[in-house]
C-alpha positions in Angstrom: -39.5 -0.4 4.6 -36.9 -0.8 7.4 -33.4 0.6 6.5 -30.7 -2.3 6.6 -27.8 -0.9 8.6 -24.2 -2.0 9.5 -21.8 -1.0 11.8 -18.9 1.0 10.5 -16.0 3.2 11.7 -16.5 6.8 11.0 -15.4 10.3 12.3 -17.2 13.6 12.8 -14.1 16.0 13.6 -10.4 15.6 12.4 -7.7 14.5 15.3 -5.6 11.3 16.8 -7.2 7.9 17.3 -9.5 8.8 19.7 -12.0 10.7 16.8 -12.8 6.9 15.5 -16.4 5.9 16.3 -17.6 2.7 16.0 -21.2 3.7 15.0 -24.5 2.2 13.4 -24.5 3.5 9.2 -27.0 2.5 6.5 -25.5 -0.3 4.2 -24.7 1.9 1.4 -26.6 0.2 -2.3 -23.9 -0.5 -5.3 -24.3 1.6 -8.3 -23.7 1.3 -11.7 -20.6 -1.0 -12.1 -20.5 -1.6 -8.7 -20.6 -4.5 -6.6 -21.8 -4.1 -2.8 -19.2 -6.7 -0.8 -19.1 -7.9 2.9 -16.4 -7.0 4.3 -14.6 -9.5 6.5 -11.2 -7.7 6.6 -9.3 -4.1 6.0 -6.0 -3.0 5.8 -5.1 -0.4 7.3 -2.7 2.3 5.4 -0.9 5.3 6.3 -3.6 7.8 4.0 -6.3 6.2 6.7 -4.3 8.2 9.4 -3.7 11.2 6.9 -7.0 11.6 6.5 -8.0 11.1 10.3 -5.9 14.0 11.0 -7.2 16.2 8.2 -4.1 15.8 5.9 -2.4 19.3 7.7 1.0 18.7 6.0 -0.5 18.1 2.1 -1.3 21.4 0.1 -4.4 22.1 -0.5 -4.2 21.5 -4.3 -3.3 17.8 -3.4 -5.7 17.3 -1.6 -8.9 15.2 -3.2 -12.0 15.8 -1.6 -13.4 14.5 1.3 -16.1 15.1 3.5 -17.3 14.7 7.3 -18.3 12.7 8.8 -16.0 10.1 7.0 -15.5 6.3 7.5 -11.7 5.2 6.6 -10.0 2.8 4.5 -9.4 1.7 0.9 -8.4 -2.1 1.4 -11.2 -4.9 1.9 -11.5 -8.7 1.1 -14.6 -10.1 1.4 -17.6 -11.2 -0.5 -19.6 -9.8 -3.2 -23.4 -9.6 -1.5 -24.8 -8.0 -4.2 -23.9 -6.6 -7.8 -25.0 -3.6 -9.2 -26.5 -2.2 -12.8 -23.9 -2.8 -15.5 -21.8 -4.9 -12.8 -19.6 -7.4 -14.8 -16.9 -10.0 -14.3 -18.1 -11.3 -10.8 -20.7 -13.1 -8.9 -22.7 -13.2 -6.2 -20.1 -15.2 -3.2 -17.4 -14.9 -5.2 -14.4 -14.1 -2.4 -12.8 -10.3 -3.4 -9.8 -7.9 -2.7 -9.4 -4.4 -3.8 -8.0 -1.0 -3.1 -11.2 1.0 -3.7 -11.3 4.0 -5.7 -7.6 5.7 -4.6 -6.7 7.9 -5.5 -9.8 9.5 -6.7 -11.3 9.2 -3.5 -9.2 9.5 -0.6 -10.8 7.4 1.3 -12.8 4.4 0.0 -14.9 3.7 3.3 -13.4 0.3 4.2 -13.3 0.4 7.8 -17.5 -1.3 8.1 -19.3 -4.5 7.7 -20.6 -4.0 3.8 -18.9 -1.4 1.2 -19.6 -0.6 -2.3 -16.6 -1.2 -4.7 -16.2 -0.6 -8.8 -16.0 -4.2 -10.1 -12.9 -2.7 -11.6 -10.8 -2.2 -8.6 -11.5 -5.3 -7.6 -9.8 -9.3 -8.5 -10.3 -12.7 -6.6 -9.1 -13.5 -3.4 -6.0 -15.4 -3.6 -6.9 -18.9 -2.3 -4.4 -19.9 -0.3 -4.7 -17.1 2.4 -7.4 -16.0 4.8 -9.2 -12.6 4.8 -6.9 -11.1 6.8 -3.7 -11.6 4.9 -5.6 -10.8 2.0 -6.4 -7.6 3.0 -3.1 -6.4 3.5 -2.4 -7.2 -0.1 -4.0 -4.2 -2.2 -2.4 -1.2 -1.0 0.8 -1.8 0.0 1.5 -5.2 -3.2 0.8 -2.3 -5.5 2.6 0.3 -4.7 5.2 -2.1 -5.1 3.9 -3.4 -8.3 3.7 0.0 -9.3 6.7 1.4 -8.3 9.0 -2.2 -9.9 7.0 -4.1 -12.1 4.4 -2.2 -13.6 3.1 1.2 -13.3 0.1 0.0 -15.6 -1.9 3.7 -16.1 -0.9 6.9 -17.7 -1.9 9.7 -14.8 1.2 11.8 -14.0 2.8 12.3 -10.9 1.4 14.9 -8.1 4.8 15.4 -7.2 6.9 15.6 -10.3 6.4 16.5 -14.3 9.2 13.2 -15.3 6.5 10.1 -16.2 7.8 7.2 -13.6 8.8 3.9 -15.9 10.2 1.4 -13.6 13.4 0.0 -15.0 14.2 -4.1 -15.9 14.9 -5.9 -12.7 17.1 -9.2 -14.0 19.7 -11.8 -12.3 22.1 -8.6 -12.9 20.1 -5.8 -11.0 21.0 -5.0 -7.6 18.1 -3.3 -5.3 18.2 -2.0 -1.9 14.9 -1.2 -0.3 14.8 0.7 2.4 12.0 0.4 5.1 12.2 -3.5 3.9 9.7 -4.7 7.4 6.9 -2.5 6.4 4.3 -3.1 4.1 5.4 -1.9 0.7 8.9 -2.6 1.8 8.7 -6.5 2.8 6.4 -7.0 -0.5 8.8 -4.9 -2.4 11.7 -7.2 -1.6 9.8 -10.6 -3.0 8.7 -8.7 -6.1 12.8 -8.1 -6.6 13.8 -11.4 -5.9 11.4 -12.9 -7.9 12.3 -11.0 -10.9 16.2 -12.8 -10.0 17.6 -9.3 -8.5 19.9 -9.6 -5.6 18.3 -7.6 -2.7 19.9 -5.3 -0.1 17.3 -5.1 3.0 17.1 -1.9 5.1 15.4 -1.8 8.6 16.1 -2.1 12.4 18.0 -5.5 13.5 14.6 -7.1 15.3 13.8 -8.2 11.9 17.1 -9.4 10.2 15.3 -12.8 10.4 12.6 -12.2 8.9 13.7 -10.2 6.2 16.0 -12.6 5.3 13.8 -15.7 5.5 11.8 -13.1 2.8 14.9 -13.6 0.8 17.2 -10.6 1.6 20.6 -11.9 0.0 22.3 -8.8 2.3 21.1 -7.0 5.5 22.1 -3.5 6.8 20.6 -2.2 10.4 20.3 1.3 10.3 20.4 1.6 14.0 24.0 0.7 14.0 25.4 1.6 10.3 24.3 4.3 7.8 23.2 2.4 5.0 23.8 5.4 2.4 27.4 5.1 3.7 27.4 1.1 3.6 26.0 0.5 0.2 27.9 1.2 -3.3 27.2 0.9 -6.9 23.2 -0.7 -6.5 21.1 0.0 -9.7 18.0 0.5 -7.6 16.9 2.0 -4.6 13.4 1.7 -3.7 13.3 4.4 -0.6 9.8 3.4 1.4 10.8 5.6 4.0 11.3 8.8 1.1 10.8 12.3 2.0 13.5 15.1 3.0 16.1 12.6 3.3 15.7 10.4 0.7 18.2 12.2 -1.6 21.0 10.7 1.0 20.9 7.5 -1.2 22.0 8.9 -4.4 25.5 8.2 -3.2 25.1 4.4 -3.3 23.3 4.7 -6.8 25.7 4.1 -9.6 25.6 6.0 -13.0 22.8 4.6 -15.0 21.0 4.1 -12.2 17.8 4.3 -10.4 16.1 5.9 -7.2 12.7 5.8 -6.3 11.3 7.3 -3.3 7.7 6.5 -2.5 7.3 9.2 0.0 9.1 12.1 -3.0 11.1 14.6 -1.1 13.3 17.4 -2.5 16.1 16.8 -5.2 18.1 18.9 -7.7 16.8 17.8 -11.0 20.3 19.0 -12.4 22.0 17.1 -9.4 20.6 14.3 -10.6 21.3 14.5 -14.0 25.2 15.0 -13.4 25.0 11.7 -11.2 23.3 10.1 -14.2 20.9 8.8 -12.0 17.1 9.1 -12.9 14.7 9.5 -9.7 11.2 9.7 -10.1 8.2 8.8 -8.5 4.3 7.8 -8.7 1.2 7.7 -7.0 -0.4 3.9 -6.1 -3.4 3.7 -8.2 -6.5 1.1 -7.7 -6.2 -1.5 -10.4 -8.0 -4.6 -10.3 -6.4 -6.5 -12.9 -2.4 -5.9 -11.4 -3.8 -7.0 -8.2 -5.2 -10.6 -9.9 -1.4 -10.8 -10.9 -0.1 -10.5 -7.5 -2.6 -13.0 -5.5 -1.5 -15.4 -8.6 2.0 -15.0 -7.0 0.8 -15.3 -3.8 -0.9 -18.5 -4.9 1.9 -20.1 -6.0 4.3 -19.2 -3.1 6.6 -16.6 -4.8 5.7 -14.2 -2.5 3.7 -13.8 0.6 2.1 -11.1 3.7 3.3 -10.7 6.6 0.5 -9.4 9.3 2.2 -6.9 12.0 -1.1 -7.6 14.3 -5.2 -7.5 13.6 -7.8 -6.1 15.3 -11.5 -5.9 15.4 -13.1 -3.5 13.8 -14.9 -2.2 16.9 -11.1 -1.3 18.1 -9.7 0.7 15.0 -8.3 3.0 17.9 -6.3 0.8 19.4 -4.9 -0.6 15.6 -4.2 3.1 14.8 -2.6 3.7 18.2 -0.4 0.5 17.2 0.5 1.8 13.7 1.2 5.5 15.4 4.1 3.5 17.6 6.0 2.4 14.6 8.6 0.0 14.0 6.1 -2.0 11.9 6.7 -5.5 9.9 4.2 -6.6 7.8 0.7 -5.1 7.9 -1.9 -3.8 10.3 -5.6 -5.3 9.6 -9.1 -5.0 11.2 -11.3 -8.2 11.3 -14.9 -7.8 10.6 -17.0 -9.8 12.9 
Protein backbone atom coordinates (compact mmCIF):
# COMPACT_ATOMS: atom_id res chain seq x y z
CA UNK A 1 0.00 0.00 0.00
CA UNK A 2 1.47 3.42 -1.06
CA UNK A 3 2.31 5.75 1.99
CA UNK A 4 0.14 9.06 1.68
CA UNK A 5 2.66 11.93 2.31
CA UNK A 6 2.49 15.69 2.80
CA UNK A 7 4.77 18.30 2.72
CA UNK A 8 5.84 19.79 6.04
CA UNK A 9 8.45 22.06 7.50
CA UNK A 10 11.01 20.27 9.52
CA UNK A 11 14.72 20.55 10.74
CA UNK A 12 17.55 18.15 11.16
CA UNK A 13 20.20 20.39 13.13
CA UNK A 14 19.45 23.33 15.55
CA UNK A 15 20.34 27.10 14.18
CA UNK A 16 18.69 30.45 12.54
CA UNK A 17 16.12 30.31 9.74
CA UNK A 18 18.06 28.85 7.37
CA UNK A 19 17.83 25.00 9.22
CA UNK A 20 13.93 25.05 8.01
CA UNK A 21 13.34 22.50 5.18
CA UNK A 22 10.49 22.32 3.30
CA UNK A 23 10.49 18.56 2.86
CA UNK A 24 8.09 15.51 1.82
CA UNK A 25 6.76 13.67 5.50
CA UNK A 26 4.30 10.76 5.82
CA UNK A 27 0.76 12.22 6.90
CA UNK A 28 0.98 11.21 10.40
CA UNK A 29 -2.64 8.71 11.47
CA UNK A 30 -4.76 10.25 14.62
CA UNK A 31 -4.71 8.16 17.64
CA UNK A 32 -6.94 7.58 20.33
CA UNK A 33 -8.82 10.94 21.02
CA UNK A 34 -7.36 12.41 18.18
CA UNK A 35 -8.57 14.03 15.22
CA UNK A 36 -6.15 14.13 12.00
CA UNK A 37 -6.91 17.93 10.53
CA UNK A 38 -5.77 19.73 7.23
CA UNK A 39 -4.11 22.34 7.88
CA UNK A 40 -4.79 25.48 5.93
CA UNK A 41 -3.03 27.94 8.32
CA UNK A 42 -0.28 28.29 11.34
CA UNK A 43 0.70 30.74 13.60
CA UNK A 44 3.79 31.27 14.23
CA UNK A 45 4.98 31.84 18.04
CA UNK A 46 8.12 32.78 19.57
CA UNK A 47 8.65 28.77 21.25
CA UNK A 48 8.77 27.86 17.24
CA UNK A 49 12.07 30.02 17.12
CA UNK A 50 13.13 28.67 20.68
CA UNK A 51 13.00 25.50 19.58
CA UNK A 52 14.69 26.15 16.14
CA UNK A 53 17.64 27.30 17.95
CA UNK A 54 17.71 24.41 20.47
CA UNK A 55 16.29 26.47 23.42
CA UNK A 56 20.26 27.50 24.60
CA UNK A 57 19.04 30.07 27.19
CA UNK A 58 16.23 27.60 29.06
CA UNK A 59 17.73 25.11 31.80
CA UNK A 60 17.83 22.00 31.08
CA UNK A 61 15.06 21.00 33.70
CA UNK A 62 12.68 23.23 31.71
CA UNK A 63 13.10 21.94 28.93
CA UNK A 64 10.31 19.28 27.63
CA UNK A 65 11.53 16.91 25.32
CA UNK A 66 11.95 17.12 21.87
CA UNK A 67 13.59 15.27 19.24
CA UNK A 68 15.30 15.71 15.63
CA UNK A 69 14.50 15.98 13.15
CA UNK A 70 11.46 18.18 14.30
CA UNK A 71 8.67 20.02 12.36
CA UNK A 72 7.54 23.38 14.28
CA UNK A 73 4.44 24.93 15.52
CA UNK A 74 1.56 24.55 17.91
CA UNK A 75 -1.18 26.79 16.17
CA UNK A 76 -3.41 25.41 13.17
CA UNK A 77 -7.03 26.05 11.76
CA UNK A 78 -8.17 23.86 9.39
CA UNK A 79 -10.30 20.91 8.87
CA UNK A 80 -10.90 17.79 10.62
CA UNK A 81 -10.00 14.93 7.67
CA UNK A 82 -10.31 12.21 9.78
CA UNK A 83 -11.22 11.33 13.55
CA UNK A 84 -9.52 8.88 15.47
CA UNK A 85 -10.60 5.84 18.09
CA UNK A 86 -12.44 7.45 21.05
CA UNK A 87 -12.41 10.88 19.05
CA UNK A 88 -15.49 12.91 20.36
CA UNK A 89 -17.25 16.27 20.04
CA UNK A 90 -16.33 16.83 16.19
CA UNK A 91 -16.92 15.79 12.77
CA UNK A 92 -15.62 15.07 9.77
CA UNK A 93 -15.31 19.01 7.81
CA UNK A 94 -16.02 20.55 10.66
CA UNK A 95 -13.62 23.99 10.44
CA UNK A 96 -10.98 23.84 13.70
CA UNK A 97 -8.40 25.92 15.72
CA UNK A 98 -6.14 24.79 18.43
CA UNK A 99 -2.80 25.20 20.23
CA UNK A 100 -1.74 21.58 20.12
CA UNK A 101 -0.53 19.78 23.00
CA UNK A 102 1.82 22.90 24.76
CA UNK A 103 3.20 22.70 26.90
CA UNK A 104 3.59 19.07 27.07
CA UNK A 105 5.08 18.92 23.88
CA UNK A 106 7.07 21.74 22.80
CA UNK A 107 6.30 21.61 19.68
CA UNK A 108 3.00 20.34 18.29
CA UNK A 109 4.21 19.86 14.50
CA UNK A 110 2.00 22.58 12.92
CA UNK A 111 4.11 23.94 10.32
CA UNK A 112 2.72 20.89 7.31
CA UNK A 113 -0.28 20.15 5.27
CA UNK A 114 -2.19 17.50 7.76
CA UNK A 115 -1.40 17.25 11.73
CA UNK A 116 -2.80 15.16 14.36
CA UNK A 117 -4.47 17.14 17.28
CA UNK A 118 -6.31 15.79 20.79
CA UNK A 119 -10.00 16.67 20.11
CA UNK A 120 -9.43 18.43 23.41
CA UNK A 121 -7.12 21.15 22.41
CA UNK A 122 -9.17 21.86 19.82
CA UNK A 123 -12.83 24.35 19.37
CA UNK A 124 -14.54 25.64 16.14
CA UNK A 125 -13.34 28.05 13.97
CA UNK A 126 -14.86 31.32 14.61
CA UNK A 127 -17.00 32.09 11.59
CA UNK A 128 -16.54 35.34 10.79
CA UNK A 129 -12.68 35.22 9.96
CA UNK A 130 -10.64 33.27 7.45
CA UNK A 131 -7.94 30.61 8.27
CA UNK A 132 -5.35 32.87 8.55
CA UNK A 133 -6.68 35.18 11.27
CA UNK A 134 -7.87 32.18 12.87
CA UNK A 135 -4.64 30.84 13.25
CA UNK A 136 -3.16 33.59 15.07
CA UNK A 137 -5.87 33.12 17.68
CA UNK A 138 -4.66 30.05 19.91
CA UNK A 139 -1.44 30.93 21.26
CA UNK A 140 -1.24 34.29 21.70
CA UNK A 141 -5.74 34.88 22.76
CA UNK A 142 -4.70 32.45 25.55
CA UNK A 143 -2.01 33.55 27.00
CA UNK A 144 -4.04 36.46 27.39
CA UNK A 145 -7.04 34.61 28.52
CA UNK A 146 -4.85 33.00 30.81
CA UNK A 147 -2.91 35.57 32.15
CA UNK A 148 -6.61 38.11 32.74
CA UNK A 149 -9.55 36.19 32.50
CA UNK A 150 -9.08 32.76 33.28
CA UNK A 151 -6.20 30.65 34.01
CA UNK A 152 -8.62 27.59 33.78
CA UNK A 153 -6.03 24.50 35.05
CA UNK A 154 -4.26 23.80 38.15
CA UNK A 155 -0.41 23.04 36.86
CA UNK A 156 2.04 25.36 38.75
CA UNK A 157 4.32 27.76 37.48
CA UNK A 158 7.86 26.63 35.97
CA UNK A 159 8.99 29.78 37.14
CA UNK A 160 7.59 30.46 40.58
CA UNK A 161 5.99 28.36 43.69
CA UNK A 162 2.94 31.51 44.21
CA UNK A 163 -0.33 29.82 42.13
CA UNK A 164 -1.13 32.80 39.33
CA UNK A 165 -5.07 33.88 39.92
CA UNK A 166 -5.71 36.72 37.68
CA UNK A 167 -7.44 39.48 39.64
CA UNK A 168 -11.24 41.21 38.63
CA UNK A 169 -10.85 43.51 35.75
CA UNK A 170 -14.18 45.99 36.20
CA UNK A 171 -15.18 49.74 34.88
CA UNK A 172 -12.72 50.66 38.04
CA UNK A 173 -9.46 48.69 37.00
CA UNK A 174 -6.86 50.40 35.29
CA UNK A 175 -4.37 48.14 33.06
CA UNK A 176 -1.34 48.96 31.16
CA UNK A 177 0.03 46.39 28.82
CA UNK A 178 3.09 46.66 27.72
CA UNK A 179 4.28 45.20 24.27
CA UNK A 180 0.36 46.24 23.36
CA UNK A 181 1.27 45.69 19.07
CA UNK A 182 2.28 42.20 19.51
CA UNK A 183 0.30 39.30 19.66
CA UNK A 184 -0.55 38.65 23.30
CA UNK A 185 -0.28 42.34 23.82
CA UNK A 186 -2.90 43.68 21.10
CA UNK A 187 -5.36 40.66 22.23
CA UNK A 188 -4.54 41.47 25.73
CA UNK A 189 -5.85 45.06 25.43
CA UNK A 190 -9.46 43.93 23.90
CA UNK A 191 -9.81 41.27 26.56
CA UNK A 192 -9.28 44.51 29.22
CA UNK A 193 -11.60 46.67 27.58
CA UNK A 194 -14.05 44.34 27.17
CA UNK A 195 -14.20 43.42 30.78
CA UNK A 196 -14.90 47.79 31.03
CA UNK A 197 -11.10 48.43 32.33
CA UNK A 198 -9.52 51.60 31.10
CA UNK A 199 -6.31 50.58 29.10
CA UNK A 200 -2.85 52.17 29.12
CA UNK A 201 -1.13 50.91 25.62
CA UNK A 202 2.66 50.48 25.55
CA UNK A 203 4.67 50.19 22.15
CA UNK A 204 6.65 52.25 19.53
CA UNK A 205 4.60 55.37 18.02
CA UNK A 206 4.08 53.58 14.30
CA UNK A 207 1.26 51.95 15.89
CA UNK A 208 -0.52 54.60 18.19
CA UNK A 209 -3.30 54.25 15.54
CA UNK A 210 -3.80 51.14 15.71
CA UNK A 211 -3.68 50.49 19.17
CA UNK A 212 -5.97 52.98 19.76
CA UNK A 213 -8.52 52.13 17.08
CA UNK A 214 -8.08 48.58 19.36
CA UNK A 215 -9.47 50.76 22.11
CA UNK A 216 -6.44 52.08 23.96
CA UNK A 217 -8.15 54.89 26.19
CA UNK A 218 -4.23 56.26 26.73
CA UNK A 219 -0.95 55.74 24.71
CA UNK A 220 2.68 56.00 25.82
CA UNK A 221 5.70 55.57 23.13
CA UNK A 222 8.47 54.15 24.76
CA UNK A 223 10.87 55.43 22.14
CA UNK A 224 10.31 58.85 23.44
CA UNK A 225 9.10 58.48 27.25
CA UNK A 226 9.84 55.84 29.93
CA UNK A 227 6.59 54.43 30.53
CA UNK A 228 7.55 53.10 34.23
CA UNK A 229 8.27 56.84 34.74
CA UNK A 230 4.93 58.07 32.94
CA UNK A 231 2.46 55.79 34.48
CA UNK A 232 1.09 56.01 38.34
CA UNK A 233 -1.13 54.26 40.52
CA UNK A 234 -2.50 51.36 37.57
CA UNK A 235 -3.93 48.16 39.32
CA UNK A 236 -2.50 45.99 36.55
CA UNK A 237 0.35 45.62 34.49
CA UNK A 238 0.36 42.91 32.04
CA UNK A 239 4.39 43.16 30.99
CA UNK A 240 4.51 41.05 27.37
CA UNK A 241 7.83 42.12 27.03
CA UNK A 242 8.82 40.55 30.91
CA UNK A 243 12.16 39.31 31.62
CA UNK A 244 15.18 41.14 33.52
CA UNK A 245 13.47 44.42 33.31
CA UNK A 246 10.18 43.80 34.10
CA UNK A 247 10.49 44.63 37.77
CA UNK A 248 10.94 48.42 36.45
CA UNK A 249 7.04 48.59 36.45
CA UNK A 250 6.41 48.01 40.09
CA UNK A 251 6.82 51.78 40.47
CA UNK A 252 3.62 52.52 38.54
CA UNK A 253 1.69 49.67 40.47
CA UNK A 254 -0.24 50.90 43.34
CA UNK A 255 -0.58 49.02 46.71
CA UNK A 256 -3.02 46.32 46.23
CA UNK A 257 -2.02 45.89 43.04
CA UNK A 258 -1.07 43.62 40.32
CA UNK A 259 2.01 42.74 37.91
CA UNK A 260 2.25 40.17 35.58
CA UNK A 261 5.06 39.48 33.38
CA UNK A 262 4.67 36.83 30.77
CA UNK A 263 8.24 36.48 30.05
CA UNK A 264 9.04 36.11 34.43
CA UNK A 265 12.28 37.77 35.25
CA UNK A 266 13.91 38.27 38.64
CA UNK A 267 12.04 40.04 41.63
CA UNK A 268 12.45 40.20 45.43
CA UNK A 269 9.60 38.31 46.75
CA UNK A 270 10.03 40.50 50.08
CA UNK A 271 10.24 43.63 47.69
CA UNK A 272 7.24 42.82 46.58
CA UNK A 273 5.49 42.20 49.47
CA UNK A 274 6.54 45.73 51.13
CA UNK A 275 5.05 47.35 47.88
CA UNK A 276 1.87 45.31 48.53
CA UNK A 277 1.90 44.42 45.14
CA UNK A 278 1.49 40.66 44.16
CA UNK A 279 3.48 39.48 40.82
CA UNK A 280 3.10 36.25 39.58
CA UNK A 281 3.17 34.47 36.57
CA UNK A 282 1.91 31.27 34.35
CA UNK A 283 2.66 29.20 31.61
CA UNK A 284 -0.08 29.25 28.41
CA UNK A 285 -1.65 25.93 28.38
CA UNK A 286 -3.67 24.27 25.33
CA UNK A 287 -7.33 24.36 26.22
CA UNK A 288 -9.91 23.80 23.83
CA UNK A 289 -12.88 24.92 25.59
CA UNK A 290 -11.20 28.78 26.65
CA UNK A 291 -10.44 29.03 23.15
CA UNK A 292 -14.40 28.34 21.95
CA UNK A 293 -14.95 31.35 24.38
CA UNK A 294 -12.59 33.65 22.65
CA UNK A 295 -13.70 32.92 18.77
CA UNK A 296 -17.38 33.53 20.48
CA UNK A 297 -15.86 37.02 21.06
CA UNK A 298 -14.39 37.25 18.02
CA UNK A 299 -17.73 36.37 16.49
CA UNK A 300 -19.49 38.95 17.84
CA UNK A 301 -16.96 41.81 17.34
CA UNK A 302 -15.70 42.36 20.86
CA UNK A 303 -12.49 41.63 19.91
CA UNK A 304 -10.43 40.90 16.84
CA UNK A 305 -6.60 39.71 15.06
CA UNK A 306 -4.48 41.62 13.67
CA UNK A 307 -2.07 39.73 10.99
CA UNK A 308 1.65 41.40 11.02
CA UNK A 309 2.17 39.56 7.43
CA UNK A 310 1.59 35.63 6.05
CA UNK A 311 3.54 33.54 4.27
CA UNK A 312 3.42 30.19 2.51
CA UNK A 313 4.43 27.46 4.15
CA UNK A 314 7.17 26.64 1.60
CA UNK A 315 8.84 30.05 2.89
CA UNK A 316 8.74 29.54 6.85
CA UNK A 317 12.36 31.14 6.49
CA UNK A 318 11.62 34.10 5.24
CA UNK A 319 8.33 34.41 8.03
CA UNK A 320 10.96 33.59 10.71
CA UNK A 321 13.51 36.02 9.24
CA UNK A 322 10.48 38.64 9.52
CA UNK A 323 9.61 37.70 13.11
CA UNK A 324 13.66 37.79 13.99
CA UNK A 325 13.38 41.74 12.72
CA UNK A 326 10.91 42.77 15.33
CA UNK A 327 8.81 45.55 15.93
CA UNK A 328 5.79 43.22 15.25
CA UNK A 329 1.87 44.17 15.35
CA UNK A 330 -0.40 41.57 15.20
CA UNK A 331 0.63 38.11 14.20
CA UNK A 332 2.84 36.22 11.85
CA UNK A 333 1.05 33.21 9.91
CA UNK A 334 1.96 30.63 7.19
CA UNK A 335 -0.78 29.67 4.56
CA UNK A 336 -1.01 26.17 3.56
CA UNK A 337 -1.50 25.72 -0.09
Amino acid sequence: MTTRTMAAIRLHTFGGPEVLRYERVPVPEPGPGEVLVRVHAAGINPPDWYAREGMPDVPPELRPPFHLPLTPGTDISGVVEELGPDASGFSVGDEVIGLLRFPTALQGNAYAEYVTAPATDLARKPATIDHAHAAALPMSGLTAWQFLIELGHDHPSPFQEARHRPMAIDGRTTVLVNGAAGGVGHLALQLAKWKGARVIAVASGAHETFLRDLGADEFIDYTKERPEEVARDVDLVLDTVGGPHSRRFLRTVKRGGSLYPVYFGEFDDEENAELGITVTGTQVRSNGAQLADLGHLLDTGAVRVALDSTFPLADARAAHERAARGHIRGKIVLTVA
